[in-house]
PDB file of N, CA, C and O in Angstrom:
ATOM      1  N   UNK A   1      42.783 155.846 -46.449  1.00  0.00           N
ATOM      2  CA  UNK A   1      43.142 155.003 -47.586  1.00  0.00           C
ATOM      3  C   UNK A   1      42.699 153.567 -47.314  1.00  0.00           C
ATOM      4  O   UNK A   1      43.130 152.880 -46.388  1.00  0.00           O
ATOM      5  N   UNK A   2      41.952 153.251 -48.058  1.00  0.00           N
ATOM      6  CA  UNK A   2      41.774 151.522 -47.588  1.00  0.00           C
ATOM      7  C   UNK A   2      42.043 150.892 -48.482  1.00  0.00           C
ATOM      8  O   UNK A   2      41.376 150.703 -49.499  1.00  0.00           O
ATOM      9  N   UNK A   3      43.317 150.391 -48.135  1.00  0.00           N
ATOM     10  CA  UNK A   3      44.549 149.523 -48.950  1.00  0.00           C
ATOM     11  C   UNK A   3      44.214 148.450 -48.060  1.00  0.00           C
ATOM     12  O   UNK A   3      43.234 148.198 -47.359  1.00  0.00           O
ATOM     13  N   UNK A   4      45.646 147.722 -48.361  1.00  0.00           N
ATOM     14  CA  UNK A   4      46.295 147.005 -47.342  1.00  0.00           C
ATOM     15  C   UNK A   4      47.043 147.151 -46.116  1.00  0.00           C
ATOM     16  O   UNK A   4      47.183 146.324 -45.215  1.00  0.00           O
ATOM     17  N   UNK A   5      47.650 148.697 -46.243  1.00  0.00           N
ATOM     18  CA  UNK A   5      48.221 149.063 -45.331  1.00  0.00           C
ATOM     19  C   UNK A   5      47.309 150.113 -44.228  1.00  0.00           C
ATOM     20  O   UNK A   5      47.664 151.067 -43.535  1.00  0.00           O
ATOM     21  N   UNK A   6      46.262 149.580 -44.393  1.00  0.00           N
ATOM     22  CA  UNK A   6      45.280 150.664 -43.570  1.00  0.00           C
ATOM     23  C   UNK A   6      45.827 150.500 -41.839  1.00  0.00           C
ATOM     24  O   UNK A   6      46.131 151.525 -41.228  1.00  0.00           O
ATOM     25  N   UNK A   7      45.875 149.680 -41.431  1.00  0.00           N
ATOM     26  CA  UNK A   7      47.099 149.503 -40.010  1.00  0.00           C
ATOM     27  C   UNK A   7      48.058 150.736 -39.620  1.00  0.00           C
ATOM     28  O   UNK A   7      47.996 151.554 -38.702  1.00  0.00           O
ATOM     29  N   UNK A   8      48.998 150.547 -40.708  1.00  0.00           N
ATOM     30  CA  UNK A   8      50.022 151.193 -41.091  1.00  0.00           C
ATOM     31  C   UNK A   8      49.357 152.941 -40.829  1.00  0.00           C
ATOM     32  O   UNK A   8      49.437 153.690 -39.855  1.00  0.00           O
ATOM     33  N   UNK A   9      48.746 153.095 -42.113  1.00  0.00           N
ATOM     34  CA  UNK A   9      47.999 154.136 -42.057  1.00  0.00           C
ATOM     35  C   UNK A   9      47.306 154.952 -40.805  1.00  0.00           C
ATOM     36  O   UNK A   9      47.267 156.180 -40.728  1.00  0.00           O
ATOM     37  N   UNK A  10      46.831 154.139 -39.952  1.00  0.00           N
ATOM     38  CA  UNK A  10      46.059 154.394 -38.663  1.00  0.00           C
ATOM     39  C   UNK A  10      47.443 154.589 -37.618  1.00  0.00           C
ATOM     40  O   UNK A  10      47.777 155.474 -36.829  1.00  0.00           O
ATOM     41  N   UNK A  11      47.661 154.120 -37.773  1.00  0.00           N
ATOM     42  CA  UNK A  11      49.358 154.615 -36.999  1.00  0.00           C
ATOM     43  C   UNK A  11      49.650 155.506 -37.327  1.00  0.00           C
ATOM     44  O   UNK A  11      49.235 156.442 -36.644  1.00  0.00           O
ATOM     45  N   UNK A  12      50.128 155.705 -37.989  1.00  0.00           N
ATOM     46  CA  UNK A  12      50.532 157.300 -38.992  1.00  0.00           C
ATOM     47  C   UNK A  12      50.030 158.322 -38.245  1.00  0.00           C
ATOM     48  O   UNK A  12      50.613 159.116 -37.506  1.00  0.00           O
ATOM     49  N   UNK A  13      48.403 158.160 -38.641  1.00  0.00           N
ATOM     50  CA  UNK A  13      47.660 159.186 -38.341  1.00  0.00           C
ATOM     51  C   UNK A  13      47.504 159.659 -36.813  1.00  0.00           C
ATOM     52  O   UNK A  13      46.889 160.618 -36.348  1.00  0.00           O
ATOM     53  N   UNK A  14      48.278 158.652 -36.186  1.00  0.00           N
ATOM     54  CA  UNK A  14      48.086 158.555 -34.850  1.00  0.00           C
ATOM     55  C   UNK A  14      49.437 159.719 -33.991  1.00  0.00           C
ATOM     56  O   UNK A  14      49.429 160.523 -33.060  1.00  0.00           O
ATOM     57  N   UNK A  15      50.532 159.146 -35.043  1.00  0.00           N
ATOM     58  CA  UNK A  15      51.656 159.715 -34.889  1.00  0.00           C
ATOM     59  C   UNK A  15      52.042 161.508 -35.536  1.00  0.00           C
ATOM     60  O   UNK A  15      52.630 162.468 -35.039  1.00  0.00           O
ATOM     61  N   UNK A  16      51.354 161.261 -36.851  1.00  0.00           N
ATOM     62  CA  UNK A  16      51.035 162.596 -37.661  1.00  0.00           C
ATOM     63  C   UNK A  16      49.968 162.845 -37.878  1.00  0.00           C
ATOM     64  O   UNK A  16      49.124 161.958 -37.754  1.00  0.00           O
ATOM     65  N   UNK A  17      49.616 164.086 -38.266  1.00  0.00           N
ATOM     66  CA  UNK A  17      48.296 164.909 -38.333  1.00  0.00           C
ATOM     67  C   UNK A  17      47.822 164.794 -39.133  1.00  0.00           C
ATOM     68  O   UNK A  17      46.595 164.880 -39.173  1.00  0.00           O
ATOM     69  N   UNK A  18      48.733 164.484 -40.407  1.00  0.00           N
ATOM     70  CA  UNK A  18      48.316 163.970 -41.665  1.00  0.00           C
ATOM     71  C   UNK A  18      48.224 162.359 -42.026  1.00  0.00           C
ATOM     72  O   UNK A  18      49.258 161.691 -42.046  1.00  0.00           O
ATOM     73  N   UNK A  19      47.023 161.808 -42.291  1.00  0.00           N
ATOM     74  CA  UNK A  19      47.095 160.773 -42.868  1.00  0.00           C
ATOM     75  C   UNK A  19      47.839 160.281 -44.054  1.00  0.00           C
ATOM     76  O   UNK A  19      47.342 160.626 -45.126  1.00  0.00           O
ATOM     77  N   UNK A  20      48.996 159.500 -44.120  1.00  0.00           N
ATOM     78  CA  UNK A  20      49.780 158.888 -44.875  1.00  0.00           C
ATOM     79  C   UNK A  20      49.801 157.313 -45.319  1.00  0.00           C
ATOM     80  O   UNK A  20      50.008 156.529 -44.392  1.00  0.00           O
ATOM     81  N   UNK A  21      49.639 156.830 -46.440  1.00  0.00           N
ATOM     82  CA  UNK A  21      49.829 155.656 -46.762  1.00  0.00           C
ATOM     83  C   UNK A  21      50.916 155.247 -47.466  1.00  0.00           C
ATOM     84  O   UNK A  21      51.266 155.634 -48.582  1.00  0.00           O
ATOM     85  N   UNK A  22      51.445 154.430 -46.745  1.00  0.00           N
ATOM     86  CA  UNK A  22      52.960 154.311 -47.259  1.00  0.00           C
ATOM     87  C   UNK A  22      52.918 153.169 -48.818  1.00  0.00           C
ATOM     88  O   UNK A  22      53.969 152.894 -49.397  1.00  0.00           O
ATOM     89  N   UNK A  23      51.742 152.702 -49.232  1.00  0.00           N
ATOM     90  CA  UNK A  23      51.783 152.310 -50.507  1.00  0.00           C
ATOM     91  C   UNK A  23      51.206 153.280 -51.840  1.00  0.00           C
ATOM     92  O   UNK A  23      51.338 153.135 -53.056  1.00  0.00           O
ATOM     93  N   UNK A  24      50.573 154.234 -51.087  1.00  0.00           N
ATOM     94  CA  UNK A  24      49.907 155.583 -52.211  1.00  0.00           C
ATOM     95  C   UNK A  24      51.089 156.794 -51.826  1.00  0.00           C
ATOM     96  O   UNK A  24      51.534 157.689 -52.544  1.00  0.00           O
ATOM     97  N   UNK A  25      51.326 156.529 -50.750  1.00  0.00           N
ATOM     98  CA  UNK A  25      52.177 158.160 -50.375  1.00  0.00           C
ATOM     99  C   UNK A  25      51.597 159.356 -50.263  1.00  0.00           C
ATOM    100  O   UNK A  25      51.846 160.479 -50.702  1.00  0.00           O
ATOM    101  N   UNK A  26      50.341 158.638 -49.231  1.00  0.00           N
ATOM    102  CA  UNK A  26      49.424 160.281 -49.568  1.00  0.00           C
ATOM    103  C   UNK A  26      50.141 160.711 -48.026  1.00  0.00           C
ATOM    104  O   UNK A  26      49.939 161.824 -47.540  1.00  0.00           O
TER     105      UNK A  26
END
């Protein structure tokens, strides 16, 4: 997702398998 929260996102993905953006909610 390249938001703003792409950070956020890269963490996520780091933590879960699934990429999540916590401003889309994917």
């Amino acid at each position: 997702c390249a938001h703003r929260g792409t950070q956020l996102c890269t963490a996520d993905f780091g933590k879960k398998k699934t990429l999540t953006c916590p401003y889309h909610g994917w």
